[in-house]
Jmol script that loads the backbone (N, CA, C; Angstrom):
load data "model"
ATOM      1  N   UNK A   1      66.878 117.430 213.264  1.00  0.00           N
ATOM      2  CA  UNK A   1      66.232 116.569 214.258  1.00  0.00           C
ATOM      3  C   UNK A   1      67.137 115.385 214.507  1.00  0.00           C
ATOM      4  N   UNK A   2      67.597 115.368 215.656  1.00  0.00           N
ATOM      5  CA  UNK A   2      68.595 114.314 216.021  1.00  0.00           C
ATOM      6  C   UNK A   2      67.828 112.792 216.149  1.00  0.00           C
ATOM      7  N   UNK A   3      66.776 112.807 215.809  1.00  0.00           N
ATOM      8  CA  UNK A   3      65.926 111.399 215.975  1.00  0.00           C
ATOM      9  C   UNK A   3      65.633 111.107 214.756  1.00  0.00           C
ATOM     10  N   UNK A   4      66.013 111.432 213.844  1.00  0.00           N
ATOM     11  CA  UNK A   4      65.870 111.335 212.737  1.00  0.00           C
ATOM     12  C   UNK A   4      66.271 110.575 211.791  1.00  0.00           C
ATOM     13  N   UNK A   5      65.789 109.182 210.772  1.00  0.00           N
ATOM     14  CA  UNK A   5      67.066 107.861 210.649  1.00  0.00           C
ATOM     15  C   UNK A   5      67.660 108.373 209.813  1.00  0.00           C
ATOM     16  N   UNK A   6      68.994 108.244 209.605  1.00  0.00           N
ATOM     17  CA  UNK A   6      70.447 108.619 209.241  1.00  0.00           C
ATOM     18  C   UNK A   6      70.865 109.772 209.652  1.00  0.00           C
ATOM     19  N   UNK A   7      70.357 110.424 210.860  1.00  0.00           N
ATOM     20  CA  UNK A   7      70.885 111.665 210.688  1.00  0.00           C
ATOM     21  C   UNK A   7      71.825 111.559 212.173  1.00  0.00           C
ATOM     22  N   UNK A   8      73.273 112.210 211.975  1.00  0.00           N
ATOM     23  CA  UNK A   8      74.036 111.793 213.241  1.00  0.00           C
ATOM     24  C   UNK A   8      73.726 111.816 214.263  1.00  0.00           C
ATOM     25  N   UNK A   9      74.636 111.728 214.954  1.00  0.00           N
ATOM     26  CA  UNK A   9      73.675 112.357 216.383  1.00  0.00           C
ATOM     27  C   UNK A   9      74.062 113.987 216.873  1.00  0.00           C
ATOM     28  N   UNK A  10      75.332 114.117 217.933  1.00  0.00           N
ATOM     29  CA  UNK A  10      75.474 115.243 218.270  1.00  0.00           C
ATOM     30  C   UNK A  10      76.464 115.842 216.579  1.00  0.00           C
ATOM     31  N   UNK A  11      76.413 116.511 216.635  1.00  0.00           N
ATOM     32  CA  UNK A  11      77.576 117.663 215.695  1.00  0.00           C
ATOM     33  C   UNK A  11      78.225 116.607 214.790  1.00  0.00           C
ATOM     34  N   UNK A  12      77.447 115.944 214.429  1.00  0.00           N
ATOM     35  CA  UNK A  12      77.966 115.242 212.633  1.00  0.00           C
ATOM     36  C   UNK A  12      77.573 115.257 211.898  1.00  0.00           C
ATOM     37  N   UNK A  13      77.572 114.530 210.170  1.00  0.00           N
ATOM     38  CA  UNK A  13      77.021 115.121 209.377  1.00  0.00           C
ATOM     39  C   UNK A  13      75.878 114.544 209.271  1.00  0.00           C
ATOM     40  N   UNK A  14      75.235 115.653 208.503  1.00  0.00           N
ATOM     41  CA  UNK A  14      73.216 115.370 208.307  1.00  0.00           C
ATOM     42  C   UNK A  14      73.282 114.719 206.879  1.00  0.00           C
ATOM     43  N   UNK A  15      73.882 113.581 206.288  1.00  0.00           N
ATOM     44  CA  UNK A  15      74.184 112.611 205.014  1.00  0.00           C
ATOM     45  C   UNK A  15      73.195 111.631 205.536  1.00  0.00           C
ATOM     46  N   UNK A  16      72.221 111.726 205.198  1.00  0.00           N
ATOM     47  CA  UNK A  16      71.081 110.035 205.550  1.00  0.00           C
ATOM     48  C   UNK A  16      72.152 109.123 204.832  1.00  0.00           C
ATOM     49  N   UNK A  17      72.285 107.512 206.016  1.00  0.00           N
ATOM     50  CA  UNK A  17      72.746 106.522 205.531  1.00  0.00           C
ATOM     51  C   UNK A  17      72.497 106.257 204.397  1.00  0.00           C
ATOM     52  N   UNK A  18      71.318 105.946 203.775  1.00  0.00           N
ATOM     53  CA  UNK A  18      70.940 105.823 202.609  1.00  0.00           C
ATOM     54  C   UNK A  18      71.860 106.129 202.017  1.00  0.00           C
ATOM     55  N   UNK A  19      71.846 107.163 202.053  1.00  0.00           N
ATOM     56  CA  UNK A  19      72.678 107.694 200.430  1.00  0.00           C
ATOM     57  C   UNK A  19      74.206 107.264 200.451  1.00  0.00           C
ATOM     58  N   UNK A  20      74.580 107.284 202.115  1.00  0.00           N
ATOM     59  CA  UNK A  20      76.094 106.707 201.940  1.00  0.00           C
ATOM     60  C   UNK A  20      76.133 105.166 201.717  1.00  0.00           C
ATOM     61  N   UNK A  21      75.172 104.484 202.039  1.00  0.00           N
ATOM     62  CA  UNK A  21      75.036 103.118 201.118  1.00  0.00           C
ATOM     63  C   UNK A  21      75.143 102.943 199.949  1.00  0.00           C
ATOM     64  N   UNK A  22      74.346 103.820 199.205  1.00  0.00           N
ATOM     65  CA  UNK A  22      74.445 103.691 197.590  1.00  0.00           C
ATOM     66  C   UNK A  22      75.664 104.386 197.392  1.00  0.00           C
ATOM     67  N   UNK A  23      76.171 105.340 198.054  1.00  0.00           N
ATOM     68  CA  UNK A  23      77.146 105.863 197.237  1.00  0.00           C
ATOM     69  C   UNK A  23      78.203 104.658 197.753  1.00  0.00           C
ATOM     70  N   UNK A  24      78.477 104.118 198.149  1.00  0.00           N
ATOM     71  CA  UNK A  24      79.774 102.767 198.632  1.00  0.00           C
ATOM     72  C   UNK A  24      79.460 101.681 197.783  1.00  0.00           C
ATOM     73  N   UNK A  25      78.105 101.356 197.285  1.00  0.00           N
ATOM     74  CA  UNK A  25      78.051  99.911 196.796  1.00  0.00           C
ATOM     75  C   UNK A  25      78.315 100.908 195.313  1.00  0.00           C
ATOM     76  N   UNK A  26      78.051 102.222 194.912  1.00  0.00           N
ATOM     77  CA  UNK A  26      78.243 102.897 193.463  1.00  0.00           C
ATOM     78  C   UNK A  26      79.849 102.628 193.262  1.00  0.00           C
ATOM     79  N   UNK A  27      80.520 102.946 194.529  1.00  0.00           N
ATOM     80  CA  UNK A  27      81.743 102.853 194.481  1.00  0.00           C
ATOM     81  C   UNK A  27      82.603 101.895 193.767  1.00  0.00           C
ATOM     82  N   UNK A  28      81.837 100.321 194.671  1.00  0.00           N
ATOM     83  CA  UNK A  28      82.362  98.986 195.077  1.00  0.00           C
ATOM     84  C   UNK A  28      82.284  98.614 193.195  1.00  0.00           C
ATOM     85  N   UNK A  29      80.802  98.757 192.851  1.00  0.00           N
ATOM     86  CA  UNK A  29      80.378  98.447 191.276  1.00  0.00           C
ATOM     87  C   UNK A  29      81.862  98.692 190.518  1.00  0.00           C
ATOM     88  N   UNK A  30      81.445  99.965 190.654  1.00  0.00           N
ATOM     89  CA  UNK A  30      82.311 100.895 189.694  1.00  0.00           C
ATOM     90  C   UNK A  30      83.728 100.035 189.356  1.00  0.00           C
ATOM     91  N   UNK A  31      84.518 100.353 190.852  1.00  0.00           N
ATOM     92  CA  UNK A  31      85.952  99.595 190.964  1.00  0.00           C
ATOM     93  C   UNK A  31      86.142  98.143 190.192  1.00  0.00           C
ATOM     94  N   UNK A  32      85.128  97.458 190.673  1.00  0.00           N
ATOM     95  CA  UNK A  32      84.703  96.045 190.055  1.00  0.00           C
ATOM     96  C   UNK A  32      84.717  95.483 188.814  1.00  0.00           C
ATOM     97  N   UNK A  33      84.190  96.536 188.548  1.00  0.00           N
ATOM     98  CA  UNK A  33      83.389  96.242 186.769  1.00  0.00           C
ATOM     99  C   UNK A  33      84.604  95.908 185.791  1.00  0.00           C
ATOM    100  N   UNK A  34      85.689  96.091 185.718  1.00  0.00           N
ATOM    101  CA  UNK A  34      86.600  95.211 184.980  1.00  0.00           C
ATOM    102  C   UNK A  34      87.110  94.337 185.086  1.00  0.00           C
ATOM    103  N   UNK A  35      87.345  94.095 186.482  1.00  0.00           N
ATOM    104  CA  UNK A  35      86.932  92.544 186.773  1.00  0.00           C
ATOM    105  C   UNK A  35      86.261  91.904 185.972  1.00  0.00           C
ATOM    106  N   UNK A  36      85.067  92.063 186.847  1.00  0.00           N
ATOM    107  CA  UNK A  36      83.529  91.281 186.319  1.00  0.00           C
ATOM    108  C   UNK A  36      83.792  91.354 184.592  1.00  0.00           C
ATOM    109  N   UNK A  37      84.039  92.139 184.081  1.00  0.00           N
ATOM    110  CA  UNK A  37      84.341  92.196 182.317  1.00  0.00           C
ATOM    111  C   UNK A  37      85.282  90.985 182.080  1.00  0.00           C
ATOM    112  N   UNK A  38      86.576  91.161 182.965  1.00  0.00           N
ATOM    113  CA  UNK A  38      87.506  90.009 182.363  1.00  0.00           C
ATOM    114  C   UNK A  38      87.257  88.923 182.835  1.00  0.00           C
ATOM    115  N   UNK A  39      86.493  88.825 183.949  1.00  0.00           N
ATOM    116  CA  UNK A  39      85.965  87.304 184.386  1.00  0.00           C
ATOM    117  C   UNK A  39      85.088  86.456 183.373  1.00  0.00           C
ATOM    118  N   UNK A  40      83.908  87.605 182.548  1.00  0.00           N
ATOM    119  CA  UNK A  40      83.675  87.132 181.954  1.00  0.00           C
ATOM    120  C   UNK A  40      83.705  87.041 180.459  1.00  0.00           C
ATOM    121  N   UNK A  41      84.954  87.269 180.313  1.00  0.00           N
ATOM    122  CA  UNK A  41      85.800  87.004 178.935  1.00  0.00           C
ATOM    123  C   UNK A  41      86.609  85.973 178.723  1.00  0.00           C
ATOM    124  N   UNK A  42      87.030  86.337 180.234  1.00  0.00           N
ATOM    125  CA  UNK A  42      87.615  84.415 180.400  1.00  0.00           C
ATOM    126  C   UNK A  42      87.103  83.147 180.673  1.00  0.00           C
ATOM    127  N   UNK A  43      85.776  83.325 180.624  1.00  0.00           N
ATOM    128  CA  UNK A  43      84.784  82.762 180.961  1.00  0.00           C
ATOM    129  C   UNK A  43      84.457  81.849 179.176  1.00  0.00           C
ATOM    130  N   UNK A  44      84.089  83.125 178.553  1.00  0.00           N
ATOM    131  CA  UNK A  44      83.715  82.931 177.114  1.00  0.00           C
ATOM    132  C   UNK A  44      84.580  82.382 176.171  1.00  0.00           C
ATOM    133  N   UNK A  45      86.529  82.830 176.727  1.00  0.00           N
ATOM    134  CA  UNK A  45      87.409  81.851 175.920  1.00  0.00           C
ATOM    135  C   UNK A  45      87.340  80.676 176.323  1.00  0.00           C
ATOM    136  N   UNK A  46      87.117  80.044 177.966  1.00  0.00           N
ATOM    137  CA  UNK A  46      87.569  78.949 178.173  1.00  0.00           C
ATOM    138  C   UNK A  46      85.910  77.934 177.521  1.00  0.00           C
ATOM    139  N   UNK A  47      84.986  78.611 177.196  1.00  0.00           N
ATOM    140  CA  UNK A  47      84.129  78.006 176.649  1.00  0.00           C
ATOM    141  C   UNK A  47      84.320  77.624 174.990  1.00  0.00           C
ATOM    142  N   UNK A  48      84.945  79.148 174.223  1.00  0.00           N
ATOM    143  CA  UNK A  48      85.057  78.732 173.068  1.00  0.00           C
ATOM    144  C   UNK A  48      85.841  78.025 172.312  1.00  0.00           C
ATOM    145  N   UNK A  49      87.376  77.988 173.339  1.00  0.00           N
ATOM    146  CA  UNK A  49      88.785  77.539 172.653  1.00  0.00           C
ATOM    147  C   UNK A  49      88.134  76.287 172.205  1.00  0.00           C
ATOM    148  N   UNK A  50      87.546  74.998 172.762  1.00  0.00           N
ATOM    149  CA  UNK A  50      87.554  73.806 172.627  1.00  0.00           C
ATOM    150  C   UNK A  50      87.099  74.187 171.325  1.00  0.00           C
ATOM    151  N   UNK A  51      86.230  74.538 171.111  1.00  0.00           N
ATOM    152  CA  UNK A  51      85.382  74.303 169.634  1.00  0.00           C
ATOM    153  C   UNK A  51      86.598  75.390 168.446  1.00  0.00           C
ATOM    154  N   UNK A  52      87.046  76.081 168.767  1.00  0.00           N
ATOM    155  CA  UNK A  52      87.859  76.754 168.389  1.00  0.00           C
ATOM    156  C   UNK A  52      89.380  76.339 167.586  1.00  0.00           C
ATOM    157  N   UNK A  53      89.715  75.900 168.513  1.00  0.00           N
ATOM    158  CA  UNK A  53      90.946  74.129 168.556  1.00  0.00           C
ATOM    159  C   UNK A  53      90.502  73.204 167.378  1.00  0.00           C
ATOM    160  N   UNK A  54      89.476  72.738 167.492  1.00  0.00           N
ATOM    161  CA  UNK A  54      88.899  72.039 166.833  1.00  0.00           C
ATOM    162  C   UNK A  54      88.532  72.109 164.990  1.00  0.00           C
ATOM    163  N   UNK A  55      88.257  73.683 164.721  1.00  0.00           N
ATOM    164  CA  UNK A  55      88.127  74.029 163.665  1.00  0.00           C
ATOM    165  C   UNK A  55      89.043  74.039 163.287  1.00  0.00           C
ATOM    166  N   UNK A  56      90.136  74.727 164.093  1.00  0.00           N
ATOM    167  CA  UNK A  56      91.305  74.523 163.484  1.00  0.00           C
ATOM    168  C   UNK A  56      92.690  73.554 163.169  1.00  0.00           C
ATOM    169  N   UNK A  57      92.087  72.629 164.266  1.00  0.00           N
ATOM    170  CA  UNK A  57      92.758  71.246 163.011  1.00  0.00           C
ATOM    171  C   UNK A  57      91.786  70.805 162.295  1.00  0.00           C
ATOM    172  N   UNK A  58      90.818  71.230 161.998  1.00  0.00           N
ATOM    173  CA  UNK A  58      89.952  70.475 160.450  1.00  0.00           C
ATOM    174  C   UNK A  58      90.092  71.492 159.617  1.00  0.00           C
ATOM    175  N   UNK A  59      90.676  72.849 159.582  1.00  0.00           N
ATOM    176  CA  UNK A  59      91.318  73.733 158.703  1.00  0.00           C
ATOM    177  C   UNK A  59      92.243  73.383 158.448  1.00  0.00           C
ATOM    178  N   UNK A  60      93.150  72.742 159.196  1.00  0.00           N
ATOM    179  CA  UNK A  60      94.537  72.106 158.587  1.00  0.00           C
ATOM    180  C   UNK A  60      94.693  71.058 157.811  1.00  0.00           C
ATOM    181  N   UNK A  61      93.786  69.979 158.275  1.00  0.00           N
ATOM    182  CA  UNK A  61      93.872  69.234 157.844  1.00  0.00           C
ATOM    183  C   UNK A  61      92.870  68.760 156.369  1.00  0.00           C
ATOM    184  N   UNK A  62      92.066  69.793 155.983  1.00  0.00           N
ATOM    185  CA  UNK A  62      91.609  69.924 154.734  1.00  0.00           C
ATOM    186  C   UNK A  62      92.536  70.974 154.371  1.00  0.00           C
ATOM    187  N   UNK A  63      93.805  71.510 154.322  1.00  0.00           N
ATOM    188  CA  UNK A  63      94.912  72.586 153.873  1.00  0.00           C
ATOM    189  C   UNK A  63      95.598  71.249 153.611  1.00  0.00           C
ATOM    190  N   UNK A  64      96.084  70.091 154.438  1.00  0.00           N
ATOM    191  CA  UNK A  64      96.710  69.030 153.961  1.00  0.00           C
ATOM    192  C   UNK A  64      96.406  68.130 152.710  1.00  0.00           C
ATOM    193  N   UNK A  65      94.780  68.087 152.890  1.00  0.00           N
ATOM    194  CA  UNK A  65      94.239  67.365 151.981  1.00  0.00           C
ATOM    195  C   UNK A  65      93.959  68.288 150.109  1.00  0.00           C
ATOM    196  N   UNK A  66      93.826  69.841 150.411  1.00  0.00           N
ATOM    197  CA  UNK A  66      93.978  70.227 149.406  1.00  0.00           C
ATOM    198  C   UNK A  66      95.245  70.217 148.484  1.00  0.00           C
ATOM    199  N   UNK A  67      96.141  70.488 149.588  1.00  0.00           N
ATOM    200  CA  UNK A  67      97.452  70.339 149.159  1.00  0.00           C
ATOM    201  C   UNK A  67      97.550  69.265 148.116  1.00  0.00           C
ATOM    202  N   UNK A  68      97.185  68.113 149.165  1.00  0.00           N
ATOM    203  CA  UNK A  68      97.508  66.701 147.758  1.00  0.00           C
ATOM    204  C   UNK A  68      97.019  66.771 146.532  1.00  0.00           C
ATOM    205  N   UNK A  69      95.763  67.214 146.453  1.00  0.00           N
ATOM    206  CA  UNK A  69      94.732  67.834 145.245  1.00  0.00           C
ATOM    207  C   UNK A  69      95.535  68.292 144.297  1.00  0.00           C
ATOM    208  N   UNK A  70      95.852  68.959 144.902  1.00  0.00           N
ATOM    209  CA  UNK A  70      96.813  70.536 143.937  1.00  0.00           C
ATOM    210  C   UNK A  70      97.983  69.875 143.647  1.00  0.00           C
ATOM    211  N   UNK A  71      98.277  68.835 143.981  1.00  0.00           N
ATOM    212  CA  UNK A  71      99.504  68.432 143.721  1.00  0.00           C
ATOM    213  C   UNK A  71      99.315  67.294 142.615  1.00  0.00           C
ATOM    214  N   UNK A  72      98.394  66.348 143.092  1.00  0.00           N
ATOM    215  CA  UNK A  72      97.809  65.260 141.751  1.00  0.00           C
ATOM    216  C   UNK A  72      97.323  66.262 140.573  1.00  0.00           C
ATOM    217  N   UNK A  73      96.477  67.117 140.731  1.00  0.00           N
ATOM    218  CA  UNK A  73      96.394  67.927 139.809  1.00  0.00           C
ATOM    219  C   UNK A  73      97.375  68.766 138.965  1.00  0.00           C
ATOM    220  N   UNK A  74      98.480  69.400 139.569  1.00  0.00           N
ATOM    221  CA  UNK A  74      99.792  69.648 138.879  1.00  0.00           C
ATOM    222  C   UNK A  74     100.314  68.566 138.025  1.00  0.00           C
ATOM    223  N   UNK A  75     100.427  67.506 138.842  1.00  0.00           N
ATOM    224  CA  UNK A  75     101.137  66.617 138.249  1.00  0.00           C
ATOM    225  C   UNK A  75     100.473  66.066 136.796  1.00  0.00           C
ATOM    226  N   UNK A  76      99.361  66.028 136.820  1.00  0.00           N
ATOM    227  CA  UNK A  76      98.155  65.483 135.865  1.00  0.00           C
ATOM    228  C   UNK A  76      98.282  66.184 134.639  1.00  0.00           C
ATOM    229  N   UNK A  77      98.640  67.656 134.918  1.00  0.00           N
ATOM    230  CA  UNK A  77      98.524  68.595 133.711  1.00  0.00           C
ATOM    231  C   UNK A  77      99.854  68.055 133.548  1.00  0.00           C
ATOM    232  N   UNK A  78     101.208  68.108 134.152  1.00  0.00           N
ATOM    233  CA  UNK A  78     101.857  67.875 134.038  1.00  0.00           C
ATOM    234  C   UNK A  78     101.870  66.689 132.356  1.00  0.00           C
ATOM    235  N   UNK A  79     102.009  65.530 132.872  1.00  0.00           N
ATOM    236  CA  UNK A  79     101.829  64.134 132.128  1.00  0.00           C
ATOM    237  C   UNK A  79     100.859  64.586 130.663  1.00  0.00           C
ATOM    238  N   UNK A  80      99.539  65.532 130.845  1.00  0.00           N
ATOM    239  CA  UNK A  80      99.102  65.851 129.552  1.00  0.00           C
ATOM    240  C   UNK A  80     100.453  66.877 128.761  1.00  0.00           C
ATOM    241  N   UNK A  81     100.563  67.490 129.424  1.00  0.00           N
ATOM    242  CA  UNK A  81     101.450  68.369 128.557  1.00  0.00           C
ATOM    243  C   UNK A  81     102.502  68.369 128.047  1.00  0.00           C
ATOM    244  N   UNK A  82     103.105  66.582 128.759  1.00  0.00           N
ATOM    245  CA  UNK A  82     104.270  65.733 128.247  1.00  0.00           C
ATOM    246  C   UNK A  82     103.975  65.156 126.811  1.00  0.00           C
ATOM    247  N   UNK A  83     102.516  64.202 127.092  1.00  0.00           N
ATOM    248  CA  UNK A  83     101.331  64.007 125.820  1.00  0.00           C
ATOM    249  C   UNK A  83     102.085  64.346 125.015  1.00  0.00           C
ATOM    250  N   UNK A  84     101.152  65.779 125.173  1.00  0.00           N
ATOM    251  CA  UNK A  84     100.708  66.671 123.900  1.00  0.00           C
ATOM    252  C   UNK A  84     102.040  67.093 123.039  1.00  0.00           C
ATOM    253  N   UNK A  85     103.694  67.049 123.973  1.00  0.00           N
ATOM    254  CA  UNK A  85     104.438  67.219 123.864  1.00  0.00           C
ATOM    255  C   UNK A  85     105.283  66.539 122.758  1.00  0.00           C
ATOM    256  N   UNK A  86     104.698  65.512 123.169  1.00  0.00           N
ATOM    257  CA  UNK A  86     105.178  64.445 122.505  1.00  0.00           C
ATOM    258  C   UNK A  86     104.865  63.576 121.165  1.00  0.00           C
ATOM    259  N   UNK A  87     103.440  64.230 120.683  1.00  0.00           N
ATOM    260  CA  UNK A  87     102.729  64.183 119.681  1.00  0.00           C
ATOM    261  C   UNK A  87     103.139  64.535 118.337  1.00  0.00           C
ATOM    262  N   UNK A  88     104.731  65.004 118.154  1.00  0.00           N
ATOM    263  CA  UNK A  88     105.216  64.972 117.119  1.00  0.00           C
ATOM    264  C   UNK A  88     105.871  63.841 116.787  1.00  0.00           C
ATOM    265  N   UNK A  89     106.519  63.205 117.718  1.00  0.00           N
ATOM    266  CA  UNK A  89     107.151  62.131 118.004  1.00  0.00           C
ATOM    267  C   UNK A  89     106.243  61.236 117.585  1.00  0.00           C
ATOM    268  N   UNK A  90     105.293  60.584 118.280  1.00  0.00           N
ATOM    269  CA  UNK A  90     104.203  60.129 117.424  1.00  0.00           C
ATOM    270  C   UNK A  90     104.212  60.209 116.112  1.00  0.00           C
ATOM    271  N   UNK A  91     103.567  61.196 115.912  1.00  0.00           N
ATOM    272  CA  UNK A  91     103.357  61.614 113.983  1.00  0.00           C
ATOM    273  C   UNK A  91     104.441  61.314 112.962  1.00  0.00           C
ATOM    274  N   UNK A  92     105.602  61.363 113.789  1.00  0.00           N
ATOM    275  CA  UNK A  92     106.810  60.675 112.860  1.00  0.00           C
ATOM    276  C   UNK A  92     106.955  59.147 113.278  1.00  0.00           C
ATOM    277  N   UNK A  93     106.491  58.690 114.016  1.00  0.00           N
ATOM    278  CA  UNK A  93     106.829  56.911 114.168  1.00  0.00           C
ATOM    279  C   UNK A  93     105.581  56.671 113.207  1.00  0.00           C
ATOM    280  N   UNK A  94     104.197  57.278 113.431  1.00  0.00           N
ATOM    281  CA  UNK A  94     103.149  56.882 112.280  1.00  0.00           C
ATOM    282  C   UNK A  94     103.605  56.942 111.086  1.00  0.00           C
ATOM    283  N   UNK A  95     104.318  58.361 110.730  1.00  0.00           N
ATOM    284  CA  UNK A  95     104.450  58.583 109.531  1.00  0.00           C
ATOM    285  C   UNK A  95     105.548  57.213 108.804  1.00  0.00           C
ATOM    286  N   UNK A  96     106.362  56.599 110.178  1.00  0.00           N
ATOM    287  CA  UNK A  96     107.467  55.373 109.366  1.00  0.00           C
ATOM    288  C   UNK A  96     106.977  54.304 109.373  1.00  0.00           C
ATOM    289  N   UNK A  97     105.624  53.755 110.058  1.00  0.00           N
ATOM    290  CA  UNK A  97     105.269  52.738 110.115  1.00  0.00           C
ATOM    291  C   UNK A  97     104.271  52.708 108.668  1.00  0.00           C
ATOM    292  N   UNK A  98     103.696  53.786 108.182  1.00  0.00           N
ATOM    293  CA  UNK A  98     103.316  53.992 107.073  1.00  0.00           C
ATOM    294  C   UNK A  98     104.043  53.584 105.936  1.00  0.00           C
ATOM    295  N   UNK A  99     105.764  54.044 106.084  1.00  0.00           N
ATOM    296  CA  UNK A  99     106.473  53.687 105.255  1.00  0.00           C
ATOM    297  C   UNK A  99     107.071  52.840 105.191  1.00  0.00           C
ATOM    298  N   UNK A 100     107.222  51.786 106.438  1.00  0.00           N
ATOM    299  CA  UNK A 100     107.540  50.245 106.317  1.00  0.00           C
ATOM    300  C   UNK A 100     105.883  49.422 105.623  1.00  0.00           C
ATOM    301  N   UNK A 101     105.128  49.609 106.183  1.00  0.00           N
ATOM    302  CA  UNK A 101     103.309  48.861 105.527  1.00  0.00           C
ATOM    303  C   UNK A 101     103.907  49.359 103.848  1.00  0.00           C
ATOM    304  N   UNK A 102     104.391  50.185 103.489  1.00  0.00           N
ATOM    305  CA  UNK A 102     104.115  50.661 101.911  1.00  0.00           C
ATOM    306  C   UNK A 102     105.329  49.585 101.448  1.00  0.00           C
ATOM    307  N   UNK A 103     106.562  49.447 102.024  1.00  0.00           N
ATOM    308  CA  UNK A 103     107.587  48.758 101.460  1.00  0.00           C
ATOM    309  C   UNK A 103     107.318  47.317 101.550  1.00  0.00           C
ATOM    310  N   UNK A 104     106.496  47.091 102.823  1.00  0.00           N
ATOM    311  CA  UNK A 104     106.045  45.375 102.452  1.00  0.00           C
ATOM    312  C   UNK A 104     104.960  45.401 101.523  1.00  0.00           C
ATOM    313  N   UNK A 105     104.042  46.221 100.976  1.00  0.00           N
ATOM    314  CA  UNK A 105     103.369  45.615 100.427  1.00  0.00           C
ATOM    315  C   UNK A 105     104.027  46.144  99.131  1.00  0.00           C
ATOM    316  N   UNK A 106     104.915  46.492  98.531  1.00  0.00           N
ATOM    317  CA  UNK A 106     105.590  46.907  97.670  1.00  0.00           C
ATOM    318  C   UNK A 106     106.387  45.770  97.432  1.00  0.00           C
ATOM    319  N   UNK A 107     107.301  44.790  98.356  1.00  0.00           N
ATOM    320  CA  UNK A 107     108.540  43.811  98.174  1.00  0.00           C
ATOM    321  C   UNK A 107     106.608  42.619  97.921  1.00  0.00           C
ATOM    322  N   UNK A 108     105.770  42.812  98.733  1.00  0.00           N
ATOM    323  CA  UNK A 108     105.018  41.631  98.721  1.00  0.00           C
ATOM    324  C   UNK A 108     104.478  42.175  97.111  1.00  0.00           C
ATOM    325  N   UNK A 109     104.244  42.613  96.711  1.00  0.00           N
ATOM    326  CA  UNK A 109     103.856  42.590  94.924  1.00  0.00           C
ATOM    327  C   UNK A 109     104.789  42.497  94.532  1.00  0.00           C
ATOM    328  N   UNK A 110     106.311  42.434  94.358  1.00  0.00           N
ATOM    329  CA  UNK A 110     106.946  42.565  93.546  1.00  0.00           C
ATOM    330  C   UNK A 110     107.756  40.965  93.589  1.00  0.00           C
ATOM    331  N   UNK A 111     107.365  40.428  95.327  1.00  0.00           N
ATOM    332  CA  UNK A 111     107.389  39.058  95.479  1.00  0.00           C
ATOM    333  C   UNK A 111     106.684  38.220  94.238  1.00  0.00           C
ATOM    334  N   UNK A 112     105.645  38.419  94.699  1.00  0.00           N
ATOM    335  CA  UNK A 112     104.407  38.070  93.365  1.00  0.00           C
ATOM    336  C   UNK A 112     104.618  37.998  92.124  1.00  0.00           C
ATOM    337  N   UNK A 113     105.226  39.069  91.619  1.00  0.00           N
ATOM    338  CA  UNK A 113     105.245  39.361  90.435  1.00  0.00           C
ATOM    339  C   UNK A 113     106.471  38.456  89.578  1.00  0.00           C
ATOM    340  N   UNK A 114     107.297  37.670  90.669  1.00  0.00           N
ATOM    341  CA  UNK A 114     108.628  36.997  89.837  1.00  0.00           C
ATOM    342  C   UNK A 114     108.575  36.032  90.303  1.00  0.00           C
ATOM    343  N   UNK A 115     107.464  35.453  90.587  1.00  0.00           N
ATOM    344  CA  UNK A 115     106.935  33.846  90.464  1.00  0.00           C
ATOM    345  C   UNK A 115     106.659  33.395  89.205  1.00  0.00           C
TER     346      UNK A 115
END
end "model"
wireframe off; spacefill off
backbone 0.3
color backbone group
């Protein structure tokens, strides 16, 4: 029926518009859609970098601040383990100051004694 809506007129095809509408905007989608994907990906970085940026100089800069940590702390064991190192050294200056206290009070009695 040539009066018919979408249907051609003389000797063309019997495709109701309809359907060639949807099938062009199915088309248009289709082609699109990675677009529309990377639009809105770039959408979502240029939203997240800021906060993104951000973490990551306060990741650095507590990496700076641990650093020092780790480093007073090296050093700390360090100085004990010089200490502890050194604790023989000690034990022999005690052990001579022991033996100078014994010789004064040894010359101081024997002071005494030849009065």
């Amino acid at each position: 029926n040539p009066n018919r809506p979408g249907s051609a007129e003389k000797g063309g095809s019997c495709v109701p518009a309809g359907v060639t509408d949807k099938f062009t905007e199915s088309v248009y989608v289709l082609a699109n859609e990675p677009s529309v994907a990377l639009y809105r990906l770039q959408e979502h970085v240029r939203r997240s970098l800021p906060e993104l940026a951000q973490h990551k100089a306060d990741m650095q800069r507590w990496e700076e601040q641990s650093q020092g940590a780790i480093y007073t702390v090296e050093y700390a064991c360090s100085a004990v383990k010089s200490l502890v190192d050194s604790s023989v050294y000690f034990r022999s200056v005690e052990g001579l100051l022991k033996q100078a206290i014994s010789i004064r009070d040894h010359m101081s009695t024997s002071a005494q004694g030849h009065r």
